[in-house]
ChimeraX commands (.cxc) that place a marker at each C-alpha (Angstrom):
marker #1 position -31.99,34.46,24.00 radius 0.5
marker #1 position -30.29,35.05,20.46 radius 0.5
marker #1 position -27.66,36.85,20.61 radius 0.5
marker #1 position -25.94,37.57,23.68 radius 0.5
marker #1 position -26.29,41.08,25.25 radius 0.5
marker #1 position -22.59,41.68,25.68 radius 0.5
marker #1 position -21.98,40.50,22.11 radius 0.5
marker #1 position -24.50,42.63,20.84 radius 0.5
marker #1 position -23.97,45.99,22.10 radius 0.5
marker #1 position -20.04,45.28,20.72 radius 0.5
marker #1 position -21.14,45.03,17.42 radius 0.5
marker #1 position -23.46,48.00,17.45 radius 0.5
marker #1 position -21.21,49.71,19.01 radius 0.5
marker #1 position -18.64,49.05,15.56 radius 0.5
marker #1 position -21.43,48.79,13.08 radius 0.5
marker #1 position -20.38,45.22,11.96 radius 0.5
marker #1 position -22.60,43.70,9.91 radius 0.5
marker #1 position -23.66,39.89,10.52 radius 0.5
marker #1 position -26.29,37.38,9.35 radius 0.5
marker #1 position -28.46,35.93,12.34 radius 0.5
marker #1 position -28.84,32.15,11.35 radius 0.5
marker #1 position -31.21,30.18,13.44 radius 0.5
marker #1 position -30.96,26.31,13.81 radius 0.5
marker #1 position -32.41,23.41,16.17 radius 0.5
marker #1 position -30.69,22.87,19.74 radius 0.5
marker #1 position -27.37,21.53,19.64 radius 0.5
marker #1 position -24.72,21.33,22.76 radius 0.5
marker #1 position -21.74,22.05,20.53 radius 0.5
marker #1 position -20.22,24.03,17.74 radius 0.5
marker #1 position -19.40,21.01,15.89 radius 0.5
marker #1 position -22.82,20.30,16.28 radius 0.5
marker #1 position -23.90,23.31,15.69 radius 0.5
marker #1 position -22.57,23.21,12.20 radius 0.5
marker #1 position -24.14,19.85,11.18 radius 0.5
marker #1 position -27.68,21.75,12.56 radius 0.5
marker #1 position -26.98,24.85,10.13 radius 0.5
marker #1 position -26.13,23.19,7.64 radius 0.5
marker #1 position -22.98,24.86,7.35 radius 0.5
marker #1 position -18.90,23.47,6.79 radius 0.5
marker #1 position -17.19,22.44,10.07 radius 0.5
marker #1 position -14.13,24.93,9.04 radius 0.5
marker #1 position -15.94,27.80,8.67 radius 0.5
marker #1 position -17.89,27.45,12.10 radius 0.5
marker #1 position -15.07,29.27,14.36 radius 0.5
marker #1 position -15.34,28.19,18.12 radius 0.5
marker #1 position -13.88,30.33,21.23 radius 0.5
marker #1 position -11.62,28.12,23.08 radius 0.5
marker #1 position -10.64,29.63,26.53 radius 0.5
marker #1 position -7.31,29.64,27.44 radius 0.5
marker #1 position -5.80,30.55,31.11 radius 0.5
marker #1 position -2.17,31.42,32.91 radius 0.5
marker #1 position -0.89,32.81,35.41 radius 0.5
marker #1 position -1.24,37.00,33.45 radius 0.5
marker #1 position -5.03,35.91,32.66 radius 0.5
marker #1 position -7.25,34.73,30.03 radius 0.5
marker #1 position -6.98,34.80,26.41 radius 0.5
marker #1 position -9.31,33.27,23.94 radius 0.5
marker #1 position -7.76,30.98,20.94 radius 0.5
marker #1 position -10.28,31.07,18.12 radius 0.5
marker #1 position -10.19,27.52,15.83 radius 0.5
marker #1 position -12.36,25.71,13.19 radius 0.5
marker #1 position -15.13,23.69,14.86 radius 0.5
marker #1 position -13.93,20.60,13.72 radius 0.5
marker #1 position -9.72,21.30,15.08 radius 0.5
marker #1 position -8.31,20.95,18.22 radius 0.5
marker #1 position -6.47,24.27,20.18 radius 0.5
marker #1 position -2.21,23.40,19.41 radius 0.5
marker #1 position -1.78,24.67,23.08 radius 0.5
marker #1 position 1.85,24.42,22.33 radius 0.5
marker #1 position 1.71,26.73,19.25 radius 0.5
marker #1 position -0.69,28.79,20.98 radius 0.5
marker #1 position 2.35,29.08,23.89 radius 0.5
marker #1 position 5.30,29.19,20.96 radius 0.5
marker #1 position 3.66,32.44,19.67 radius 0.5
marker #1 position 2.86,34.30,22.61 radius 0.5
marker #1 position 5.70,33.36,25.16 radius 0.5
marker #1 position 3.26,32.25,27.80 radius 0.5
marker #1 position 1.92,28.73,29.41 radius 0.5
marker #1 position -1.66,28.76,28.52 radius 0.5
marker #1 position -3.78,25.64,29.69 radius 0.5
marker #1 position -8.01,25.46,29.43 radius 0.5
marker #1 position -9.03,27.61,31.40 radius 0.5
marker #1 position -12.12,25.82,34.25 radius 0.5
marker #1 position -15.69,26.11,33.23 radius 0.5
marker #1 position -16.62,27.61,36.52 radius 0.5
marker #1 position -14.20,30.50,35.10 radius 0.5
marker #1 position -15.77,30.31,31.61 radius 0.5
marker #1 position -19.21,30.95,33.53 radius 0.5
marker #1 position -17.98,33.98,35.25 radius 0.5
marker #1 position -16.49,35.43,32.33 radius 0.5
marker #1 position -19.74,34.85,29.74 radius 0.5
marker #1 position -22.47,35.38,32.41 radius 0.5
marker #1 position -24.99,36.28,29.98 radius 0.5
marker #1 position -24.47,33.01,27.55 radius 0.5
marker #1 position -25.60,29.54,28.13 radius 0.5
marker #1 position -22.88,27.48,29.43 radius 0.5
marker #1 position -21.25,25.79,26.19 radius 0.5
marker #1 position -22.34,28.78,23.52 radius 0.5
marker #1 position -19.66,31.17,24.24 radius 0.5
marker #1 position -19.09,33.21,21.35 radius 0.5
marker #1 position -15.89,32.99,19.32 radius 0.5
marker #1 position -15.29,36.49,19.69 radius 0.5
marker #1 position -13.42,37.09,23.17 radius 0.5
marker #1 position -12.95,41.06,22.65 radius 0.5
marker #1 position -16.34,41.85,22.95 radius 0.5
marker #1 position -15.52,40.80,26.67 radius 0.5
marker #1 position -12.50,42.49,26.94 radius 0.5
marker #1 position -10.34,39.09,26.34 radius 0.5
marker #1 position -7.13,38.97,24.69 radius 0.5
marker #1 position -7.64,36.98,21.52 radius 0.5
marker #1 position -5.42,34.79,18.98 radius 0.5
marker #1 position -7.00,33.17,16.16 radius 0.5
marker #1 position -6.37,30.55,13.71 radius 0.5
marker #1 position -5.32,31.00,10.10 radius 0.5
marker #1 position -7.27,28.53,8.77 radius 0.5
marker #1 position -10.58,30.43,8.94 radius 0.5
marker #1 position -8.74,32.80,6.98 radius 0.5
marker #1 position -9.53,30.58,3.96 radius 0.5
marker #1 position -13.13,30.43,3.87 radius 0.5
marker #1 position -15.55,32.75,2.70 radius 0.5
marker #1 position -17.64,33.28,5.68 radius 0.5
marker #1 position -17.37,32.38,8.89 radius 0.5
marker #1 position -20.03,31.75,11.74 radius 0.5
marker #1 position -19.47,31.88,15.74 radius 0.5
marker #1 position -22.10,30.89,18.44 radius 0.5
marker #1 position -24.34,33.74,19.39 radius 0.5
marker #1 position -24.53,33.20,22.92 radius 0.5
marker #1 position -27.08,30.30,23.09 radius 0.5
marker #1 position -27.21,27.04,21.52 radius 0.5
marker #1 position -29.49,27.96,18.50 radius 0.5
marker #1 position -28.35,30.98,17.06 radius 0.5
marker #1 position -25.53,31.69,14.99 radius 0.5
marker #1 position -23.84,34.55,13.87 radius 0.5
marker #1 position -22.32,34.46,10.19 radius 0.5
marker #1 position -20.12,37.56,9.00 radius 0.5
marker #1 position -18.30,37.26,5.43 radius 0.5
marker #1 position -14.93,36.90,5.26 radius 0.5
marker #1 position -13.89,40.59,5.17 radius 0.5
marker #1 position -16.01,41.52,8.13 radius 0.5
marker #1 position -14.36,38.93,10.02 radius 0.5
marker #1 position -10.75,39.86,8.97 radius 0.5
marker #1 position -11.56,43.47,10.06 radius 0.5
marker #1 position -12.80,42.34,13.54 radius 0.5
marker #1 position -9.69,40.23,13.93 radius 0.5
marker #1 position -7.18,42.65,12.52 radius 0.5
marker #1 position -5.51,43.91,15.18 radius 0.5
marker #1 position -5.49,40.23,16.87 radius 0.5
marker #1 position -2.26,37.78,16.45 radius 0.5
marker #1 position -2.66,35.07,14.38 radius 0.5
marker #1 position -1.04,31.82,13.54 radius 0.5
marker #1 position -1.55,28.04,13.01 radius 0.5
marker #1 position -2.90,27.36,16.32 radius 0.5
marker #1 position -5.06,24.10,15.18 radius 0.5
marker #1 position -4.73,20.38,14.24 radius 0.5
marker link #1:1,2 radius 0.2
marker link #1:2,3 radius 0.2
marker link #1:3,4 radius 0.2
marker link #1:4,5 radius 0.2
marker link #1:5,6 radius 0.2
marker link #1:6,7 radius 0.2
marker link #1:7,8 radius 0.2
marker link #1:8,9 radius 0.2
marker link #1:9,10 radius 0.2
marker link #1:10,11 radius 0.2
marker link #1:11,12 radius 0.2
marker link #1:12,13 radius 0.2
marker link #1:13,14 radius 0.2
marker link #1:14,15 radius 0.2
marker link #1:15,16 radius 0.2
marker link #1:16,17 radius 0.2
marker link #1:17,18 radius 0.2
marker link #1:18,19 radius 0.2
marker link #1:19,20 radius 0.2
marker link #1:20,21 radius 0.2
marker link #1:21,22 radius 0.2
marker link #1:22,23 radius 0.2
marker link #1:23,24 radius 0.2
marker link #1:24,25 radius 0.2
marker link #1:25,26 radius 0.2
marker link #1:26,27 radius 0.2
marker link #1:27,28 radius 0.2
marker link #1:28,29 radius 0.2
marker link #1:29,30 radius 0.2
marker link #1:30,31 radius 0.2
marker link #1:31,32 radius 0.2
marker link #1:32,33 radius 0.2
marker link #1:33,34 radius 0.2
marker link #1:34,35 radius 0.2
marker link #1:35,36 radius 0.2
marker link #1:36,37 radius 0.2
marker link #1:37,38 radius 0.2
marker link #1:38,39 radius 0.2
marker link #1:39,40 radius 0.2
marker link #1:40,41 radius 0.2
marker link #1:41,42 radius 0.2
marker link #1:42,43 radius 0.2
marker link #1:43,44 radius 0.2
marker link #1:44,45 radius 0.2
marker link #1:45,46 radius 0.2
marker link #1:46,47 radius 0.2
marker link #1:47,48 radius 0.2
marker link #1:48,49 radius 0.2
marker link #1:49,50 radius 0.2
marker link #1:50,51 radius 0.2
marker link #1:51,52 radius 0.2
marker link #1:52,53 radius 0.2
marker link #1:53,54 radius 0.2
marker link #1:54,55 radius 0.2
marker link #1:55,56 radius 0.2
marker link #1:56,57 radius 0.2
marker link #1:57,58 radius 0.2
marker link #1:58,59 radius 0.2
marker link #1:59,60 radius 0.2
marker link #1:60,61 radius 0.2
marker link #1:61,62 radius 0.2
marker link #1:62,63 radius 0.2
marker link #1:63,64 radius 0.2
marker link #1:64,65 radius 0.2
marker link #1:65,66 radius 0.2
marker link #1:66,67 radius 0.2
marker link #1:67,68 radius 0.2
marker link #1:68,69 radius 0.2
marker link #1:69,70 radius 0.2
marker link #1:70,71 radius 0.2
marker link #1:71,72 radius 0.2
marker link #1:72,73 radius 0.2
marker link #1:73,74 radius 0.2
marker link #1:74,75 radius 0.2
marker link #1:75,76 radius 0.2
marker link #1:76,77 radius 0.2
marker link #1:77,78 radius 0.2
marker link #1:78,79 radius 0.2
marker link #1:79,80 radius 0.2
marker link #1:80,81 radius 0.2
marker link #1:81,82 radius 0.2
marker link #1:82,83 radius 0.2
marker link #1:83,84 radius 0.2
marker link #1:84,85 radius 0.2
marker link #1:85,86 radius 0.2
marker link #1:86,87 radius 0.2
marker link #1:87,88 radius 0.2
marker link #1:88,89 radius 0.2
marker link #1:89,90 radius 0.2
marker link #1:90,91 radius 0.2
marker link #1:91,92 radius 0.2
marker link #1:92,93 radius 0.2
marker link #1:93,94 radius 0.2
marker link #1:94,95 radius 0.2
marker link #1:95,96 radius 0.2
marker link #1:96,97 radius 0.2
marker link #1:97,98 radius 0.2
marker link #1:98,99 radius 0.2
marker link #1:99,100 radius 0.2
marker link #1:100,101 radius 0.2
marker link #1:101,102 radius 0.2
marker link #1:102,103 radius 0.2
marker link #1:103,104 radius 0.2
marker link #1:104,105 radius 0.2
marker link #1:105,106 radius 0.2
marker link #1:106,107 radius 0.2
marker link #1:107,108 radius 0.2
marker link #1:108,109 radius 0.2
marker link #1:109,110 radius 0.2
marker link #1:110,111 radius 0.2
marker link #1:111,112 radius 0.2
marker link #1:112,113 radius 0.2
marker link #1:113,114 radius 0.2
marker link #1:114,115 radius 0.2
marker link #1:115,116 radius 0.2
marker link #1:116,117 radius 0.2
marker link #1:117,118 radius 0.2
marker link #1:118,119 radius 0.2
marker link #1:119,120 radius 0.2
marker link #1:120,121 radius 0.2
marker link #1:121,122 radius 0.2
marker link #1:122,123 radius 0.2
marker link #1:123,124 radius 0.2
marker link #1:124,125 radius 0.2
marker link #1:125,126 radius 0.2
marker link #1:126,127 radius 0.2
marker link #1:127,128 radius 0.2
marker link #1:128,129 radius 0.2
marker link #1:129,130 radius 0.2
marker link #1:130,131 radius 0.2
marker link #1:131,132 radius 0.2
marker link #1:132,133 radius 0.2
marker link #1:133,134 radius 0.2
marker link #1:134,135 radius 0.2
marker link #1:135,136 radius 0.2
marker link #1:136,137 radius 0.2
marker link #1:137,138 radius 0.2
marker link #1:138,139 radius 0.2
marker link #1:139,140 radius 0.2
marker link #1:140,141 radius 0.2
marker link #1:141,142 radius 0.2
marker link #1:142,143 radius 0.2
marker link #1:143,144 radius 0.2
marker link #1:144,145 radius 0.2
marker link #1:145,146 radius 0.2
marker link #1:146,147 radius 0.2
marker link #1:147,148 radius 0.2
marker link #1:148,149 radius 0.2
marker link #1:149,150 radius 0.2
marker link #1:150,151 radius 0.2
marker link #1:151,152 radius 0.2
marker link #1:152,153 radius 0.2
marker link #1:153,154 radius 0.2
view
């Protein structure tokens, strides 16, 4: 598949310029990291987050967990993982398990972590489970600009 439909038309649509890195199948983003050959921290996965106003994404290193309660503290709310039979609605045109790490392109509210920040590049799932996308670390601060941020992760 490469890169997911949805995903791809959003970045056309904004001109943002990305690197399309293949790699062999993997089932995760920690995985697919190890596969790449590239750091755990600077693989950013989507983590979907539900309450009762909706869905927001929280975007985190590969290798951290989502601080649900500093995800909450920041914006007011009582998010919990949202149900993978939700997940599947909401990225219809990615394999279950690749959903990209950037929730706007599907009209999702998004928060992100600061710790990708940090790093010089950072690379999301495409949509499948052996493509990735890398963008350097300006692109990605410009696509996450107008997007809260915080230490979200341990």
């Amino acid at each position: 598949m490469s890169v997911s439909p949805t995903l791809q038309k959003f970045l056309n649509r904004r001109d943002i310029p990305y690197r399309l890195i293949r790699h062999p199948y993997t089932e995760t983003s920690l995985s697919s990291a190890l596969a790449a050959h590239v750091p755990a921290r600077r693989m950013a996965k989507g983590v979907v987050l539900r309450d009762d106003e909706g869905f927001m994404m929280a975007v985190v290193p590969s290798d951290r967990r989502v601080d649900l309660h500093a995800v909450n503290q920041q914006t007011g709310r009582i998010f919990s993982p949202a149900a993978q039979r939700d997940v599947k609605i909401l990225f219809q045109d990615c394999n279950k398990g690749a959903v990209p790490a950037l929730g706007q392109a599907y009209n999702m509210q998004v928060i992100w972590d600061d710790h990708l920040a940090d790093e010089p590049d950072c690379y999301i799932e495409a949509g499948d489970h052996q493509d990735l996308l890398c963008f350097s670390q300006s692109t990605f601060k410009e696509i996450m600009s107008d997007r809260p941020h915080g230490m979200i992760s341990h």
